[in-house]
C-alpha positions, 0 to 999 in steps of 0.5 A: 720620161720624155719623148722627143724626136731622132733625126737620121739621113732616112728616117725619123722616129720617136725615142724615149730619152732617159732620165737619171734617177735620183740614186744616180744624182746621190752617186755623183762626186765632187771635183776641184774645179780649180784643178780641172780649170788649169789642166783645161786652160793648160790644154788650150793653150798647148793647142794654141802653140801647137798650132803656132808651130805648124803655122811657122812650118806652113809659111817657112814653106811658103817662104822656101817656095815662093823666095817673095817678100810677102812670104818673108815679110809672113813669116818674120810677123808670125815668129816674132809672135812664136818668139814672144810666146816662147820668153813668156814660158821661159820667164815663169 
């Protein structure tokens, strides 16, 4: 068993860390990485549009607030990246 060092905002102490024993290692179970892969990258890249989509929210806003060019000109370049992601999806 190992020791290391705590920190909290008042004070540090020593803990004693845990080590798992060989019968927990026996106990581990395999998994289809492959599978997990996907659902990971899958997750990622609903975040990715998810933010896309709150973005093209922020800058119609923007564009709605300001009537500038610059955030007319932002808003165009961020749906045509939104436009491109969304026929990919729809062609698979």
């Amino acid at each position: 068993m190992g020791r290391f060092m705590t920190s909290s905002p008042r004070r540090h102490h020593l803990s004693a860390r845990v080590l798992p024993d060989e019968s927990d290692r026996l106990r581990g179970r395999v998994i289809d990485m492959a599978s997990y892969r996907s659902r990971l990258d899958m997750r990622d890249h609903d975040s990715i549009l998810n933010a896309l989509w709150n973005e093209l929210s922020r800058l119609a806003h923007d564009a709605w607030t300001w009537r500038d060019p610059d955030s007319l000109e932002a808003l165009e370049f961020h749906l045509a990246i939104l436009k491109a992601h969304v026929h990919a999806e729809w062609e698979r």
